[in-house]
Each structure stands twice: as structure tokens, then as C-alpha cells.
C-alpha positions in Angstrom: 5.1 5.0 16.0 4.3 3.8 12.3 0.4 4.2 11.5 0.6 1.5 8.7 -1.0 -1.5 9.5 0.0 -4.7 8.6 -2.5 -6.5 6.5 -2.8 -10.0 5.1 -5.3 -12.5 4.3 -7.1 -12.9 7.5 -7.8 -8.9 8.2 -7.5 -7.2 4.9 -11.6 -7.1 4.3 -11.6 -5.0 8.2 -10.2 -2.1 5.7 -11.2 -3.5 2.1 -14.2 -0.8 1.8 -11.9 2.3 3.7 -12.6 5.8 2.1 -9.0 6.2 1.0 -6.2 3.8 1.3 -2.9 3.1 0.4 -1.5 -0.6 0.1 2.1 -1.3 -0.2 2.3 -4.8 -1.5 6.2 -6.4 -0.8 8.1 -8.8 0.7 10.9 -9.3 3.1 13.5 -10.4 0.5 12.3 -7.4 -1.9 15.2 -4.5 -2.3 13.3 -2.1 -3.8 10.6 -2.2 -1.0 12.8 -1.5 0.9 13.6 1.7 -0.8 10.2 2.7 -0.5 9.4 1.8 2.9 10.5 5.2 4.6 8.3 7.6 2.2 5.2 5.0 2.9 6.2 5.2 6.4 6.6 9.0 6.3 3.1 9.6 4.3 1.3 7.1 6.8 2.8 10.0 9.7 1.9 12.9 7.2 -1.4 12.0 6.4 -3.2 10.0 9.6 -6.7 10.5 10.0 -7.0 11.1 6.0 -6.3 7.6 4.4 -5.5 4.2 5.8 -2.1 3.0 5.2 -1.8 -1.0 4.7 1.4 -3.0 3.9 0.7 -6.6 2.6 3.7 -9.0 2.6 3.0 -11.4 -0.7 4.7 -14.3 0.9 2.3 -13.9 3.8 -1.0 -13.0 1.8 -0.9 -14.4 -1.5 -4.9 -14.3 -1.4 -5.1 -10.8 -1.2 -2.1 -10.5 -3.5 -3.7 -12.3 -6.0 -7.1 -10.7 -5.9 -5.2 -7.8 -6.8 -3.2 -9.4 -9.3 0.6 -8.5 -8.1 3.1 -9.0 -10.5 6.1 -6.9 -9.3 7.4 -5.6 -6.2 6.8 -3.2 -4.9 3.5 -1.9 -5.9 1.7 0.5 -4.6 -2.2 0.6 -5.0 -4.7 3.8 -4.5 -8.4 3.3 -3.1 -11.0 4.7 -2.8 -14.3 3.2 -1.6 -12.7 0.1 -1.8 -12.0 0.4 -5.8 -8.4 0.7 -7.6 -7.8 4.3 -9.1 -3.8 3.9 -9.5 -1.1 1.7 -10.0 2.4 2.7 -9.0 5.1 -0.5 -9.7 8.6 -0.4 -8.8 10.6 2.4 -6.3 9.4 5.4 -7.0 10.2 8.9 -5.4 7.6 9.6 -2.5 6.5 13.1 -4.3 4.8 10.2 -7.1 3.0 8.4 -4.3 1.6 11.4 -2.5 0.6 12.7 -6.0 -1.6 9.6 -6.8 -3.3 10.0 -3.1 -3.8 13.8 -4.0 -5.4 13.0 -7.4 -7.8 10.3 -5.9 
């Protein structure tokens, strides 16, 4: 069972302050989220309890999408206490993403 939680306009601020999270910003049509979407999966598994893992669908919150001023898909945004402290655009290997979580 996936421990990512599917976030959009409505629920995002639930999680907006959250020690540590991860939000995977996509969208249904994107290819390269799809790439992605098993090493955000797997680190979601990997690293419960630790961080909150949130995937945000642009078609579905372009509020939250634009708050956070998403240009490309994917991208991957670190948190902490609620504030940005990386940026990871475009399919990356998951060794990159669990790097950025480690350095924050």
C-alpha cells in the first residue's frame, strides 16, 4: 500500500506546515512523471514515519501549483517546516531525490 497522499487544492494546507515533506507535482498526461512515480512511491515505503510524501496533480490543483510556481513536470519539491529547501525538475534517478531529503 502506497504511503503518498494525494494532495490538491482543498487538503494541501492539512500538511502545508509538516516537518519534512516531499511533493511530487505531475499530471496524468506527463511521461516523465511517470518515470518517476516508482522511486517516489518506493521512498514514500522506505522512509514512513520520517517525511510526508504528497503527489499534486497540476490539472487538478492549479492553486497549489501555482503558489509554488510549477513550470515543468515533474518537479519535485523538499520541505521543511513548511518552507522550500530544493528543487528537483525533470526525471531524475531516485538516488538524487533521496539525497535532497537527506541534505534537508
Amino acid at each position: 500500500m502506497s504511503e503518498i497522499i494525494k494532495m490538491n487544492d482543498s487538503n494541501f494546507a492539512e500538511y502545508a506546515n509538516s516537518e519534512l515533506m516531499l511533493l511530487d507535482f505531475g499530471a496524468e498526461w506527463c511521461v516523465h512523471c511517470h518515470t518517476i512515480a516508482p522511486f517516489i512511491d518506493e521512498i514514500a515505503s522506505e522512509m514512513k514515519g520520517k517525511l510526508v510524501v504528497g503527489q499534486i496533480d497540476v490539472d487538478e490543483a492549479p492553486m497549489t501549483a501555482a503558489y509554488f510556481r510549477i513550470r515543468s513536470l515533474p518537479t519535485v519539491l523538499i520541505l521543511k517546516n513548511g518552507k522550500v529547501v530544493k528543487t528537483i525538475i525533470g526525471a531524475r534517478p531516485k538516488r538524487d531525490f533521496v539525497k535532497a531529503i537527506e541534505e534537508a
